[in-house]
N, C-alpha and C positions, 0 to 999 in steps of 0.2 A: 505857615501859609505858603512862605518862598519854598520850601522843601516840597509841598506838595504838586505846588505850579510845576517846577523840577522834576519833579516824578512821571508829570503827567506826558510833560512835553518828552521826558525816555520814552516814554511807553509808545506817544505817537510816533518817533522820531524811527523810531525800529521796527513800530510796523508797516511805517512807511517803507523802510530798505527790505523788510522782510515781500511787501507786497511786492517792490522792483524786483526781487531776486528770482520770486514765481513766473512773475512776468517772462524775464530773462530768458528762466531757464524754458517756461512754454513756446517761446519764439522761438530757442534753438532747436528744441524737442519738434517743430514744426516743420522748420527749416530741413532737418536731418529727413524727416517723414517727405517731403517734397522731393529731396536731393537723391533718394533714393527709391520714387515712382520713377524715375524716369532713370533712374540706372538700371533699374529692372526693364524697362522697356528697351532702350539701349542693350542692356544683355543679350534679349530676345530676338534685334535686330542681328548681333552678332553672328547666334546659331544659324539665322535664316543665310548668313554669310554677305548682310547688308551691311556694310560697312561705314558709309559715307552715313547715312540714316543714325547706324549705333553712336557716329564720332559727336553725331549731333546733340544726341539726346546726353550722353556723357558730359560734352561740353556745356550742357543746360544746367546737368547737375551739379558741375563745380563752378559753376558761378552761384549756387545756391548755399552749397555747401563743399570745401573743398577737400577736409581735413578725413575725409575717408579713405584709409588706405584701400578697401575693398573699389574703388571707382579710379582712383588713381592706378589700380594695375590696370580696371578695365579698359582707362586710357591709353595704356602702353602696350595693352594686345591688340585696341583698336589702330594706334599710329605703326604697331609693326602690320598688320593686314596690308596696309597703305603704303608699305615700304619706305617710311618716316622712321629711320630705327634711331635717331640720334634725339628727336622724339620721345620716341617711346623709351630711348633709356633713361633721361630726364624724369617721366613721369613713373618707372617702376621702383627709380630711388628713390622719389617722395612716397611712394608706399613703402619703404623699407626704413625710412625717416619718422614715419608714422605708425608701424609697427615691425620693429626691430625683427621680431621670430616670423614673420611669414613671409613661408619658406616658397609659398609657388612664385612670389614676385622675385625672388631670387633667382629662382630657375629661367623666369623669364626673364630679367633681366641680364641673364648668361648666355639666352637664345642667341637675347638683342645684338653684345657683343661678338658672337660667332657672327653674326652677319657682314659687320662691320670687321668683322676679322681680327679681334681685337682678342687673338687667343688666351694670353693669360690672364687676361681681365675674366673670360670665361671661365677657364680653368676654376678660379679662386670662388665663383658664383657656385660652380657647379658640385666644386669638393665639401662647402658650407652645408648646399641644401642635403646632399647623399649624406650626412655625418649628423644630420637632426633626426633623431630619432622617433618621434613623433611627426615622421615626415611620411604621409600614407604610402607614396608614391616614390618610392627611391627609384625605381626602374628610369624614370624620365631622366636625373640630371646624370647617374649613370650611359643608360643611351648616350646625350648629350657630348660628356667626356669622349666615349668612346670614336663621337663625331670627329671633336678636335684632335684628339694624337692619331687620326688617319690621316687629316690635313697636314699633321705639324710632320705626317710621315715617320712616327711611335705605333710600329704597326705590332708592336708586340703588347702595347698597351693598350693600343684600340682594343685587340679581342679580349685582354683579361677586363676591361669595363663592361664590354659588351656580354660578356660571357657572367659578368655580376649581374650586370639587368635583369639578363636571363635564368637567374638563379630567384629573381625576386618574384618575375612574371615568366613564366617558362614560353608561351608560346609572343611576345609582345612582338610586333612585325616589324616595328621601326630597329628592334635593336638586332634580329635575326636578318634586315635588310642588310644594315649596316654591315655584319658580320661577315655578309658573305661578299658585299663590295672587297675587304680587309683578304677575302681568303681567294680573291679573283688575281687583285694587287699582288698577290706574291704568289702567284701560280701555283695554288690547290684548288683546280678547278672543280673536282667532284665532290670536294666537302662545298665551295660556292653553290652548286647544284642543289646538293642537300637542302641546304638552307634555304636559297630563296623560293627555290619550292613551299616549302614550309609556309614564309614569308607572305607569298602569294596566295597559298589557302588560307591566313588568317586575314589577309587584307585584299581580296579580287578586286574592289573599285580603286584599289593602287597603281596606275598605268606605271609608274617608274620603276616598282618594282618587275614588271615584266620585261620591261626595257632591258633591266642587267641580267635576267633571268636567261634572254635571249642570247646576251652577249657569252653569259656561263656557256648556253648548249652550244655555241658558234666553236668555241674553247676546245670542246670535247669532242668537236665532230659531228655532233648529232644537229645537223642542219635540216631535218626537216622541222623537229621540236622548234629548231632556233628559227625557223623561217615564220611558222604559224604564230612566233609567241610576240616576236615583231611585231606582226599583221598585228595584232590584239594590243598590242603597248601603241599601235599607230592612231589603231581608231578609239583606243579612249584619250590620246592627247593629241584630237583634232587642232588643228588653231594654235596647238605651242612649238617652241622649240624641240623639246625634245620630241616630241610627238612626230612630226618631221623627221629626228632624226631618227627615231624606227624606223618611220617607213624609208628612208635610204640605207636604212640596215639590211631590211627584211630585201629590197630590192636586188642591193649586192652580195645576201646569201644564197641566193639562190641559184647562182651561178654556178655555185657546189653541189647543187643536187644534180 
C-alpha cells in the first residue's frame, strides 16, 4: 500500500514539474513573440530613418526579452545613427556574445570602431567577417578595410581591399568612391575621374560623392565639369558642412573659367 501511495505521489509530483516546465517554456515563447513585435516595428522605424522612435521600441524590447542577438545589433545600428558609438559598441558585442558566427554584427561592430578611430580593433572586426565564408556580403567589411589603410595612410592597401570589393560587387559605389579618394591622394587624377564617375552613376542621391568628383575635375583642369558638379554636391548637402563646403568650392572654381 506504502509502494503505491509512493507511486502515486511520483506520478503527481512530475506532473506537476512537467506542468511548470510548459508553463515556463509558454511564457518565454511569449515573451520572445512580444520582444520581437516591437523590434520589427522598431526596424521599420529605422528604414523610415526614425531613429529616436526605433531606440525606443528596441529598448521596449530588451526589457522584454534581451537575449536576442538579432535586437542587440538593432541596438547598435540604432545608438550608431545617434552618434552613441561607445554605445553601440557595447550592444554589437552582446550580439556576438550571443551568437558567436554573426558576421554583420561584426562588420558593425568594426564600423563602430572606425569611428572611434580605434583602427586595429577594426582591422581585426573586419579581416574576421571577409574570411567567413558564408558571409553573403564580403564587399562590405572589404570596402570597410579599405577605409582604414587610407586613414592609417597604407594607400597601397586601401586600393588592393578596395579593388577585392570590387571584384565581389563590381559596380558597389561606396568602394569605387573610396578608390578614387586613394587615386586622388596620390595624384592619379584621371583614373580618380574614372571612378567616381562611375561612382556617381551607381549612387546620384550621394552628394559627397560629387563633392570629390568635383575636386578630381578641379585636378585636371576641367573646371567647367568641376564648377557644375560643385553646384550639385551643394544643393544636395543643403544645411551641412560639407555641403557648404561645395558651394565655396564651386564659388572659387570659378575664377578659372
Amino acid at each position: 500500500m506504502t509502494s503505491k501511495k509512493g507511486a502515486f505521489f511520483f506520478c503527481l509530483l512530475m506532473a506537476m514539474v512537467c506542468g511548470l516546465g510548459a508553463c515556463i517554456g509558454s511564457n518565454l515563447t511569449l515573451e520572445k513573440e512580444r520582444s520581437k513585435a516591437s523590434r520589427d516595428l522598431g526596424e521599420a522605424y529605422m528604414n523610415q530613418k526614425a531613429y529616436t522612435r526605433a531606440l525606443r521600441e528596441f529598448l521596449k524590447a530588451e526589457e522584454i526579452y534581451a537575449k536576442d542577438p538579432f535586437l542587440q545589433n538593432d541596438l547598435g545600428l540604432a545608438y550608431m545613427a545617434k552618434k552613441q558609438y561607445e554605445k553601440a559598441i557595447t550592444h554589437f558585442q552582446k550580439a556576438l556574445e550571443l551568437k558567436p558566427d554573426y558576421t554583420p554584427a561584426r562588420n558593425n561592430l568594426g564600423r563602430a570602431y572606425l569611428e572611434k578611430e580605434n583602427w586595429e580593433a577594426a582591422i581585426d572586426c573586419f579581416k574576421e567577417a571577409k574570411d567567413d565564408l558564408l558571409y553573403a556580403t564580403p564587399h562590405y567589411p572589404l570596402t570597410n578595410l579599405g577605409f582604414v589603410y587610407f586613414h592609417k595612410g597604407d594607400y597601397e592597401k586601401s586600393v588592393r581591399y578596395y579593388k577585392k570589393a570590387l571584384d565581389y560587387m563590381r559596380n558597389f559605389p561606396k568602394a569605387l568612391h573610396g578608390l578614387g579618394r586613394v587615386y586622388m591622394k596620390t595624384g592619379r587624377y584621371n583614373k580618380a575621374v574614372e571612378v567616381l564617375e562611375k561612382a556617381a552613376k551607381e549612387a546620384p542621391e550621394e552628394g559627397r560623392i560629387y563633392l570629390d568628383l568635383g575636386k578630381a575635375y578641379r585636378n585636371i583642369h576641367q573646371y567647367n565639369k568641376s564648377y557644375k558638379t560643385f553646384k550639385k554636391a551643394a544643393a544636395m548637402g543643403k544645411e551641412t558642412e560639407w555641403g557648404e563646403r561645395a558651394a565655396k568650392m564651386a564659388e572659387e572654381v570659378w575664377k578659372f573659367e
